[in-house]
N, CA, C and O of each residue as an XYZ file, in Angstrom:
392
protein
N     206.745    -82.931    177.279
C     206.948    -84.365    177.431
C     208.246    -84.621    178.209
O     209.287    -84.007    177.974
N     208.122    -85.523    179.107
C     209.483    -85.723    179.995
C     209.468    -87.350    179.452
O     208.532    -88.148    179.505
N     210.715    -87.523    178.965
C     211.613    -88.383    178.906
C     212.463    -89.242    180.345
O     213.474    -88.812    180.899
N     211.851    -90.298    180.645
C     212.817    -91.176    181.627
C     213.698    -91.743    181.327
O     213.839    -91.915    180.116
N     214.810    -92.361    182.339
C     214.791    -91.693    183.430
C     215.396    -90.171    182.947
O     216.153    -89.857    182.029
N     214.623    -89.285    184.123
C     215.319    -88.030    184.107
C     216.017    -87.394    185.324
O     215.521    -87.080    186.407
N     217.726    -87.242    184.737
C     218.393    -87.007    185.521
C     218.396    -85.185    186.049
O     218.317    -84.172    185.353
N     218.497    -85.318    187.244
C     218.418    -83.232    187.401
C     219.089    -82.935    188.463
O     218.866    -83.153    189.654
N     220.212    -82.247    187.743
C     221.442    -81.712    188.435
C     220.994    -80.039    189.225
O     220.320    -79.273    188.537
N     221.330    -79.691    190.354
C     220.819    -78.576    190.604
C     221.793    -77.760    191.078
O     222.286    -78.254    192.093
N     222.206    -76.883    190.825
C     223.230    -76.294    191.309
C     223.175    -74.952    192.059
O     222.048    -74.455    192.076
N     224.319    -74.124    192.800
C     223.979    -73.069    193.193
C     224.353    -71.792    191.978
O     225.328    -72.145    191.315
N     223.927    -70.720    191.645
C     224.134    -69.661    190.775
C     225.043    -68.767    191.127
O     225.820    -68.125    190.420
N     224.775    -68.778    193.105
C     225.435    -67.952    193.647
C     227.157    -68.278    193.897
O     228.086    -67.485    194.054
N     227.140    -69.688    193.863
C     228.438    -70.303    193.842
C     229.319    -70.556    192.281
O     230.484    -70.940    192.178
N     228.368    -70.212    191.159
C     229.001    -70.326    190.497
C     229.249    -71.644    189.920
O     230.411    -71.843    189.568
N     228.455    -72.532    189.758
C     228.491    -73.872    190.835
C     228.108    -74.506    188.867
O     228.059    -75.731    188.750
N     227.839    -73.507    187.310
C     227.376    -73.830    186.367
C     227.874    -74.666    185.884
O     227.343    -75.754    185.663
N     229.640    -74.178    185.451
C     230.059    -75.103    184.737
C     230.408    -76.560    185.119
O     230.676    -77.528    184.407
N     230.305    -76.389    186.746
C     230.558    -77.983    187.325
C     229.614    -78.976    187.274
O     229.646    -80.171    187.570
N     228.500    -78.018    186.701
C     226.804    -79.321    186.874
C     227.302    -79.302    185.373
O     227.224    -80.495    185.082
N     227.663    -78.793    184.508
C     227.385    -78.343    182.676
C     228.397    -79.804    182.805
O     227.837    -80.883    182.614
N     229.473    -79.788    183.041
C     230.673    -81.121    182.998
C     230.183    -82.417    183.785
O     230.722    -83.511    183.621
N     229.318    -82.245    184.488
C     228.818    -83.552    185.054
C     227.841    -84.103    184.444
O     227.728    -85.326    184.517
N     226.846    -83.283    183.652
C     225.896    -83.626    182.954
C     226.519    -84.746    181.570
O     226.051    -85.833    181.230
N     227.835    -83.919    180.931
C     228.488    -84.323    180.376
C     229.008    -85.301    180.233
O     229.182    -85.856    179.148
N     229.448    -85.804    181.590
C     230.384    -87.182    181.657
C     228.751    -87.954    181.858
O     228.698    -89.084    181.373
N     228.244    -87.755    182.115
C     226.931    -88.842    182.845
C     226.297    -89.212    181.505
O     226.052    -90.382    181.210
N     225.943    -87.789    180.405
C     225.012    -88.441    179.153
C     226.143    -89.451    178.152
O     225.972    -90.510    177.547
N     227.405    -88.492    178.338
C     228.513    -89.416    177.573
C     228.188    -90.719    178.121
O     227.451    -91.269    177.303
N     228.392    -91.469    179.120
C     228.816    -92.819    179.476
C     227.058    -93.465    179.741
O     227.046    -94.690    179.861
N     225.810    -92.861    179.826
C     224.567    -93.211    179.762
C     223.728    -92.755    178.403
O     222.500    -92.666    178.383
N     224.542    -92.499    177.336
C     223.517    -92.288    176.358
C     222.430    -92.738    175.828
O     221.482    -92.096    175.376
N     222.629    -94.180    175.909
C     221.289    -94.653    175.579
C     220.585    -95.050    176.556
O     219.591    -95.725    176.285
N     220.903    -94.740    178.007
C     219.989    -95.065    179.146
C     219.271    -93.976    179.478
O     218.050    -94.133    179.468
N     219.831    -92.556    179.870
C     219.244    -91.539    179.913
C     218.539    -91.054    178.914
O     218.820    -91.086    177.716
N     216.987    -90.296    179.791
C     216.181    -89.886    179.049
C     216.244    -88.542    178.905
O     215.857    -87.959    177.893
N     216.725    -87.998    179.889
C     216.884    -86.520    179.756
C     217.776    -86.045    181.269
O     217.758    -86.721    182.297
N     218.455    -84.861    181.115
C     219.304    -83.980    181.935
C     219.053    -83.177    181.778
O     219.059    -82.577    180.703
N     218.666    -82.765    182.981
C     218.414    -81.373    183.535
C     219.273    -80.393    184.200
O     219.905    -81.047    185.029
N     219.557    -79.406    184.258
C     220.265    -77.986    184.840
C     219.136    -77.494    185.409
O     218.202    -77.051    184.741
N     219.158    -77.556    187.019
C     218.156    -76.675    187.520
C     218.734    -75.636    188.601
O     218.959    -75.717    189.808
N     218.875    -74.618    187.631
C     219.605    -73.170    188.937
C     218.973    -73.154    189.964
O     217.777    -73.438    190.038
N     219.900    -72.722    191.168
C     219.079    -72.747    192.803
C     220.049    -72.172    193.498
O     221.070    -72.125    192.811
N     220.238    -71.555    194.913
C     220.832    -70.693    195.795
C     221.272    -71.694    197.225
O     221.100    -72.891    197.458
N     221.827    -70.718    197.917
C     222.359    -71.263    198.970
C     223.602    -72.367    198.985
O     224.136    -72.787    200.012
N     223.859    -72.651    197.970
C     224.794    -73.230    198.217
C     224.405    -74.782    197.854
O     224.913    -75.661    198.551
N     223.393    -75.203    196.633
C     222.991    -76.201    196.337
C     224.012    -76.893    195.425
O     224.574    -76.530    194.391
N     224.058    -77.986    196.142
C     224.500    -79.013    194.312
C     224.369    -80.230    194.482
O     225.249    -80.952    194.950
N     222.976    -80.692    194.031
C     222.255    -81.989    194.337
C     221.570    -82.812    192.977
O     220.847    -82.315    192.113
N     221.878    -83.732    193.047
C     221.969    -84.918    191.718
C     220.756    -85.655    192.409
O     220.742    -86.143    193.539
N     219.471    -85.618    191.227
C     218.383    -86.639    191.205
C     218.521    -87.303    190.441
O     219.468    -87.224    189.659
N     217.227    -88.589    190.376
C     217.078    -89.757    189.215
C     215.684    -89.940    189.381
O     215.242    -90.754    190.192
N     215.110    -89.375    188.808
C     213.505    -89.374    188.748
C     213.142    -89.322    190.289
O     212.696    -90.265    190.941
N     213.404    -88.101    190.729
C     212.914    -87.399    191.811
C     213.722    -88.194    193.105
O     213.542    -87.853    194.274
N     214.530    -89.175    192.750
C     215.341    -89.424    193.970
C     216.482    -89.499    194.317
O     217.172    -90.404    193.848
N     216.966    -88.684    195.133
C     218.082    -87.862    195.576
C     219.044    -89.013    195.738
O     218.819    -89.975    196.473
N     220.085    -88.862    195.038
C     221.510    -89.906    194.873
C     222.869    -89.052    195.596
O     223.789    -89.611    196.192
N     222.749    -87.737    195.401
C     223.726    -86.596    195.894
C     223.470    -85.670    196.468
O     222.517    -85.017    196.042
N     224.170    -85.199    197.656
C     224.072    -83.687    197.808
C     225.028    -83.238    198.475
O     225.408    -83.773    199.516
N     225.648    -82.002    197.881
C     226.887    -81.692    198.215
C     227.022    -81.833    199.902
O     227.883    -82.532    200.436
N     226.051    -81.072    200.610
C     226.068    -80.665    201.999
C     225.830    -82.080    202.637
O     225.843    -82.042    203.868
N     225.682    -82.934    202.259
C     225.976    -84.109    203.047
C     227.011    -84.994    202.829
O     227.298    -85.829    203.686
N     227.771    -84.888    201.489
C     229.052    -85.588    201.155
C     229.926    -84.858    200.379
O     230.810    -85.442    199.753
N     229.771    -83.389    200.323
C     230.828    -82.987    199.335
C     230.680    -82.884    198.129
O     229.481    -83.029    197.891
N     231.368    -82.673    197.026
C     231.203    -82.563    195.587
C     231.258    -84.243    195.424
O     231.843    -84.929    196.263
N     230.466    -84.927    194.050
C     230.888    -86.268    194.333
C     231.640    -86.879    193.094
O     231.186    -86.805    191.952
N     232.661    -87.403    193.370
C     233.958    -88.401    192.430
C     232.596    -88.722    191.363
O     231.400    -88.940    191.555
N     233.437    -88.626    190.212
C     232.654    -88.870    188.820
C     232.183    -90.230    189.044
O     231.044    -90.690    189.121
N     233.605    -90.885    189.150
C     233.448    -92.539    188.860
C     232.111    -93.400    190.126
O     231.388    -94.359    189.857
N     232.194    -92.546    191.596
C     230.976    -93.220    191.905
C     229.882    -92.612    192.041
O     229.053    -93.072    192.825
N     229.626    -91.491    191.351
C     228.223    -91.075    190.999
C     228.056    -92.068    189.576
O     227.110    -92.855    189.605
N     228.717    -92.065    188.639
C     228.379    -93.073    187.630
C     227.807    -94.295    188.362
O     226.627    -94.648    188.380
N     228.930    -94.918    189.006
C     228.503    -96.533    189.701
C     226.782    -95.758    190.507
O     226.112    -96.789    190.451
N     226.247    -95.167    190.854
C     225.144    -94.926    191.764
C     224.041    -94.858    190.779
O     222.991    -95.417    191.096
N     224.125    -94.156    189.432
C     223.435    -94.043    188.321
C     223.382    -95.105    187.604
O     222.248    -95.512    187.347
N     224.307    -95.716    187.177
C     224.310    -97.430    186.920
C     223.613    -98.415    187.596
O     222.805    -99.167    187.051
N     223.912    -98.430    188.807
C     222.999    -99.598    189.555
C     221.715    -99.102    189.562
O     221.079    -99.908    190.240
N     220.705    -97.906    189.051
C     219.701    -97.678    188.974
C     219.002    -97.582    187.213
O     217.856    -97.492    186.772
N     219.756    -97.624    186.865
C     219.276    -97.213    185.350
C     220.042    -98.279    184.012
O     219.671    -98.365    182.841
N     221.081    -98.923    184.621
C     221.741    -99.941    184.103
C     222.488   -101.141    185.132
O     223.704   -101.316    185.215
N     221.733   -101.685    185.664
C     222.446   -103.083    186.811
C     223.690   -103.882    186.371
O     224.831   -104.036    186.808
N     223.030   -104.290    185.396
C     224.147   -105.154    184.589
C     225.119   -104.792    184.155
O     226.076   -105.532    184.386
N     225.319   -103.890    183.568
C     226.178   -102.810    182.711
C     227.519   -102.843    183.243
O     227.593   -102.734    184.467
N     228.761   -102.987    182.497
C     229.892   -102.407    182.923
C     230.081   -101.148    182.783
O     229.323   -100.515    182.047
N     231.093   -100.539    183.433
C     231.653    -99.472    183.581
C     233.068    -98.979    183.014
O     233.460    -97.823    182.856
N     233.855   -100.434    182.699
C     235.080   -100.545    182.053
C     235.760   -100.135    183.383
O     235.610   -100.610    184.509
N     236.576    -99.088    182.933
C     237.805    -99.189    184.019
C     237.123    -98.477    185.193
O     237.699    -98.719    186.254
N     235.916    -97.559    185.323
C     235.757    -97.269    186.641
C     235.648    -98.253    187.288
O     236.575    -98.499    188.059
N     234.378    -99.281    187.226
C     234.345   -100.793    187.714
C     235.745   -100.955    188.387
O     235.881   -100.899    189.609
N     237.090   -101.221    187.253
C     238.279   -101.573    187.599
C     238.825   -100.605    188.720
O     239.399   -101.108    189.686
N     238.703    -99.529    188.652
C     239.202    -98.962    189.802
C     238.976    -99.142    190.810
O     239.876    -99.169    191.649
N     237.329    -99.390    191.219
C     236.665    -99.137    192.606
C     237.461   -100.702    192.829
O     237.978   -100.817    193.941
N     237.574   -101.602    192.132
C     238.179   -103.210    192.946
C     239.544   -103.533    193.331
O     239.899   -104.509    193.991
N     240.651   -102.121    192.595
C     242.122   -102.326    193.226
C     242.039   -102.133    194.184
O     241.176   -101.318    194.509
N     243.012   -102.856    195.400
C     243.220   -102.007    196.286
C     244.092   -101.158    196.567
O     245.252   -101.308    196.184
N     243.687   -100.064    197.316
C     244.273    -98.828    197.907
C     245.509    -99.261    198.419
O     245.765   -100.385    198.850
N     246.236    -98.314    198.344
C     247.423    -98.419    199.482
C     248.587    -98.344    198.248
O     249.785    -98.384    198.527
C-alpha cells in the first residue's frame, strides 16, 4: 500500500550521498508530519540526488546543486500544504539580503 503524497529521495551509494538523503528525509517528515504520506530512500549511482512528490521531480542535484533545506521545504509546501506557514523559514526568504 502506498501512502500519499509520497515523497522519494534518491541518492547516489557511490557518493556516499546516505546520510544526506537520511537528514533530509528528516527535516521534511519533522516539519510535514501530518501532510506526508510516506518517504522514501531510493539508492542509485552516478552521482544521483533527486527529490520527488508523487513522481514529480522538485530537485536534482545536477541541475541546481544540493538544495537549502528552507526552500526545498517552501517547494514541498506549496504542493502538499498552500496555506501553511513555515514560521521563520517563510521569515527568512522575505528579509532582505545585504
Amino acid at each position: 500500500m502506498t501512502r500519499t503524497p509520497r515523497l522519494e529521495i534518491e541518492y547516489c551509494t557511490q557518493c556516499r550521498w546516505l546520510m544526506r538523503a537520511a537528514w533530509t528525509a528528516q527535516e521534511l517528515l519533522t516539519t510535514f508530519q501530518k501532510e506526508l504520506g510516506e518517504v522514501a530512500l531510493v539508492p542509485g549511482t552516478g552521482g544521483v540526488f533527486e527529490i520527488r512528490l508523487d513522481d514529480e521531480l522538485l530537485w536534482s542535484r545536477k541541475e541546481s546543486g544540493f538544495p537549502e533545506l528552507p526552500e526545498l521545504k517552501r517547494l514541498v509546501r506549496d504542493r502538499i500544504a498552500p496555506g501553511r506557514s513555515l514560521g521563520h523559514t517563510d521569515r527568512a526568504a522575505e528579509s532582505p539580503s545585504g
